[in-house]
C-alpha positions in Angstrom: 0.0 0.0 0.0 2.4 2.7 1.0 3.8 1.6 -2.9 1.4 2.6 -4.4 0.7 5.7 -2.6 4.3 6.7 -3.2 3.9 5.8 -7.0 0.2 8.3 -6.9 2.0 11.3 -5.5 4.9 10.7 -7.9 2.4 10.7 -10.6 0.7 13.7 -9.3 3.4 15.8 -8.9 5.1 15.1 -12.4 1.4 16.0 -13.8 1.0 19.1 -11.8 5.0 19.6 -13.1 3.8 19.3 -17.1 0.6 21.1 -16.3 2.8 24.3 -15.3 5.3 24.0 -17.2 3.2 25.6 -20.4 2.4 28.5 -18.7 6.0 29.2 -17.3 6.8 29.1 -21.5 4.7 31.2 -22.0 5.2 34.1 -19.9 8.9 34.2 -20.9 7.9 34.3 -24.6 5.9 37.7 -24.1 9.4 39.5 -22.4 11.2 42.0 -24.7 14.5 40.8 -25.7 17.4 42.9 -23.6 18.4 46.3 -24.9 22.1 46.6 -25.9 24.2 48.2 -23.3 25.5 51.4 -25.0 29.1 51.6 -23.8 30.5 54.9 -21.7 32.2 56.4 -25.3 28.7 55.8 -26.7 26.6 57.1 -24.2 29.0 60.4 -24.1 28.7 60.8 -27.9 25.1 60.7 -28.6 25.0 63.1 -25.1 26.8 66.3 -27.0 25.1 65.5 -30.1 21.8 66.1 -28.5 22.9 68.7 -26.0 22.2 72.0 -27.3 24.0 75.3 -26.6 23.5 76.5 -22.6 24.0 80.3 -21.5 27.4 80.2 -19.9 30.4 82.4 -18.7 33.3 83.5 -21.1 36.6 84.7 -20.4 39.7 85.1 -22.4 42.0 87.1 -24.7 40.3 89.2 -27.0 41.5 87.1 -30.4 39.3 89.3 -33.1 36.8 91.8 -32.5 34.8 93.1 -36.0 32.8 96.0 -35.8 31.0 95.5 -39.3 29.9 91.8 -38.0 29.4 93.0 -34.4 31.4 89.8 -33.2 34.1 89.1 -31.1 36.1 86.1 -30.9 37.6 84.2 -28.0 40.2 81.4 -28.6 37.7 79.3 -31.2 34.7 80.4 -30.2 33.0 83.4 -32.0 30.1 85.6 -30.1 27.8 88.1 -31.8 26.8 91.6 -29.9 23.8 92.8 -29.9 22.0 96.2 -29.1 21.0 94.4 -25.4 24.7 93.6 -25.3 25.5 95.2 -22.0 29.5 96.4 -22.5 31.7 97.7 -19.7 35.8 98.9 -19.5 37.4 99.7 -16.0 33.7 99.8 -14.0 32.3 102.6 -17.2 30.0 101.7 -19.7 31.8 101.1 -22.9 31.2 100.1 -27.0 32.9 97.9 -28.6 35.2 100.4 -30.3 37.1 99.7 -26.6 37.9 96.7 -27.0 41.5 95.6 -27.8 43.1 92.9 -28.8 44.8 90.7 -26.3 42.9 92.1 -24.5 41.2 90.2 -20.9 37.6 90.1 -21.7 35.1 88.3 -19.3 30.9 88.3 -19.5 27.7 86.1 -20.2 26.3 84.4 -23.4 23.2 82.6 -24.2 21.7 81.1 -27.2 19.7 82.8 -29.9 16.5 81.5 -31.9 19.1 80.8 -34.9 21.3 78.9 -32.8 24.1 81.8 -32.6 25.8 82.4 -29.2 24.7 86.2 -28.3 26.9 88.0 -25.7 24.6 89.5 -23.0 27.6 91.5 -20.8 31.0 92.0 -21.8 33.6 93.4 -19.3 37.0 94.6 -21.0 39.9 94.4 -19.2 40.8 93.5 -15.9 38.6 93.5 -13.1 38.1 96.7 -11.6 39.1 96.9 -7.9 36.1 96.9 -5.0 35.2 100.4 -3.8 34.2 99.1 -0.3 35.7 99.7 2.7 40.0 99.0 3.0 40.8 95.9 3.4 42.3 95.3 7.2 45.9 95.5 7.7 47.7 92.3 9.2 49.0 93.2 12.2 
């Protein structure tokens, strides 16, 4: 007797076994096959080809500077002035007739509608020193 009732729930449990089994296929058919991993180079190159320009800080020798074109350039990078173009030398307002070449120039840029880089403040020159109090003396 305890035979047979061994060779039952051997039965049974192969039968509930084949019974499932079906159903496990089939919910690992309906899974989307894994993505590619992009590598690091990958992921960094499709990253600057979608980023678009930002508003950022300049600074820099003055490397051309063309009145007609209203531009000025920095290094490699070339930025377009504007009537909004806020320009200063020494702490004064100033044009861009001021500028020189070689000349330190810091100030702000942002992104146009047509994708040029527009200069919103330009400071010629060097900084201009604080007009608050004296700094204290070591003693």
């Amino acid at each position: 007797m305890t035979k047979s009732l061994l060779k039952i729930g051997a039965e049974s449990f192969l039968v509930a076994a084949l019974a499932g089994l079906p159903g496990q296929l089939h919910a690992q058919a309906t899974n989307k096959p894994t993505a590619e991993k992009k590598s690091a180079v990958e992921k960094k190159q499709t990253a600057n080809a979608e980023k678009h320009p930002s508003a950022h800080p300049i600074r820099g020798k003055l490397a051309a500077l063309d009145k007609a074109a209203k531009t000025i350039t920095l290094g490699k990078s070339t930025y377009h002035i504007t009537p909004e173009t806020k320009i200063t030398k020494a702490g004064k307002p100033a044009t861009l007739d001021d500028g020189v070449l070689g000349e330190y120039v810091t100030g702000y840029v942002k992104p146009a509608e047509d994708g040029k880089m527009v200069a919103k403040t330009l400071y010629f020159g060097p900084k201009p020193e604080a007009k608050g109090p004296e700094k204290k003396k070591e003693k």
